[in-house]
N, C-alpha and C positions, 0 to 999 in steps of 0.2 A: 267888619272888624277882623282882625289878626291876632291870634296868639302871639306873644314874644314871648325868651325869656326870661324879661323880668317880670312875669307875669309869674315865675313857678313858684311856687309854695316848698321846695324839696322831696317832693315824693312824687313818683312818673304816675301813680294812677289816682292821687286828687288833681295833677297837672292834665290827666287825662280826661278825666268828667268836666276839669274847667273848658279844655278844650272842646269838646261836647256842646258845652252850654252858649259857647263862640257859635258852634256850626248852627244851633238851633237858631240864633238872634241873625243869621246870617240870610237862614234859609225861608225865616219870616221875611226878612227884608226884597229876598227876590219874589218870593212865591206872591207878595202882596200884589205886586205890577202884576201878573195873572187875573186872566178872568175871573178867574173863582177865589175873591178873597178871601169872603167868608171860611172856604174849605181850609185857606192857608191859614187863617185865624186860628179855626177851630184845633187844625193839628199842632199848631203851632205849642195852642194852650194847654193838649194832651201831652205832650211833650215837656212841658216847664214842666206839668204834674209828677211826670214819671223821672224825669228828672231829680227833681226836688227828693222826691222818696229814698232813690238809688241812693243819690251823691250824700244827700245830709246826711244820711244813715250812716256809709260809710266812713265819712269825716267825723261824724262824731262818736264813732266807734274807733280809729285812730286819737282822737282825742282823750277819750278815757281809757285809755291803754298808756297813754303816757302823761295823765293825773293833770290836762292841760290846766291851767288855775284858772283862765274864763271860760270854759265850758259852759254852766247857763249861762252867760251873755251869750255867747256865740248860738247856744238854743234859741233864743229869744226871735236872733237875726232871721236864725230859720223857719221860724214859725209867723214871724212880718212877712217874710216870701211867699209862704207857702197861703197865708191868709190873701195875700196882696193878687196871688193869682189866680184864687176863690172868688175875690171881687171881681174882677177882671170878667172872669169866667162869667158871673153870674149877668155884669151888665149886657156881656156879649149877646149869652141867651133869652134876655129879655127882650132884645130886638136884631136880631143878625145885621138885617137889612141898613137900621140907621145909626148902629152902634160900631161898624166895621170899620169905618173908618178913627173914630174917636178911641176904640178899642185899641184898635194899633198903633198908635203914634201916644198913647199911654203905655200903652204894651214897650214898645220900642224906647222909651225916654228911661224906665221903670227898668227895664233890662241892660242898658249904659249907665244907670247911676249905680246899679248894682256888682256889675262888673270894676269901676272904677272905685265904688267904697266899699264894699264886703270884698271883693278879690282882693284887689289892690292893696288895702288898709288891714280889714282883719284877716282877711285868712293867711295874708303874708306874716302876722305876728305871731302865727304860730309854728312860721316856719323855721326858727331855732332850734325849737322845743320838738317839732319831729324830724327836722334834718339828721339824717345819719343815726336818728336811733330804731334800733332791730326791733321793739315793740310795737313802733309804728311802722313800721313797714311789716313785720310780721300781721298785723292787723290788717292792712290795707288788704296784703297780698289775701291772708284767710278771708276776705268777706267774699258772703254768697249775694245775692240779691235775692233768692230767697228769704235770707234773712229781714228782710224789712219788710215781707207779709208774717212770717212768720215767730217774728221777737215781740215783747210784751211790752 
């Protein structure tokens, strides 16, 4: 997969985490052809995790800095993610061995629907509403990643 850009949202660093989120679905896709799937699974899955924490944080810290009006829906979207790759996770650890392959090509389907309807669809409708305005970007540029162990 390739970033373009009509893939940007108006802001270079939720355009950056999306691109991030490209290189991860990228880097499952080769690492699986390796011996060691499993291992590409596993980091794979640590990855969405840590992902997920960073990015949604962010964005929805840009978000209510600029009073987005779907803000919980757009919570909603991220917490379907973040559950979705909880399950994921969990089937994987129930069996490495006979779920590795059925893991990632759930993994892999799950990761292109998300990019084509949460990128694609919502997060570009909020790209009006943060393009060009100084709270959002003042937001984006202030977050720490501390911040999302550390906020309540």
């Amino acid at each position: 997969m390739e970033w373009t850009p009509k893939m940007s949202v108006g802001l270079a660093e939720l355009d950056d985490d999306h691109k991030q989120l490209i290189r991860v679905i990228n880097q499952l896709g080769s690492d699986y052809k390796s011996e060691d799937r499993r291992a590409a699974i596993r980091q794979s899955l640590v990855a969405l995790r840590r992902y997920a924490e960073f990015h949604f944080a962010r964005e929805e810290k840009v978000m209510m800095a600029c009073a987005y009006a779907h803000l919980e829906e757009h919570q909603g979207e991220h917490r379907d993610f973040v559950q979705r790759i909880q399950e994921l996770t969990r089937q994987f650890d129930s069996d490495p061995d006979d779920m590795a392959e059925i893991v990632n090509e759930e993994l892999m389907n799950f990761l292109r629907d998300w990019l084509t309807q949460h990128i694609m669809i919502e997060d570009k409708a909020y790209g009006s509403t943060i393009e060009n305005n100084p709270a959002a970007r003042d937001a984006a540029k202030s977050f720490q990643g501390s911040q999302v162990w550390w906020s309540g």
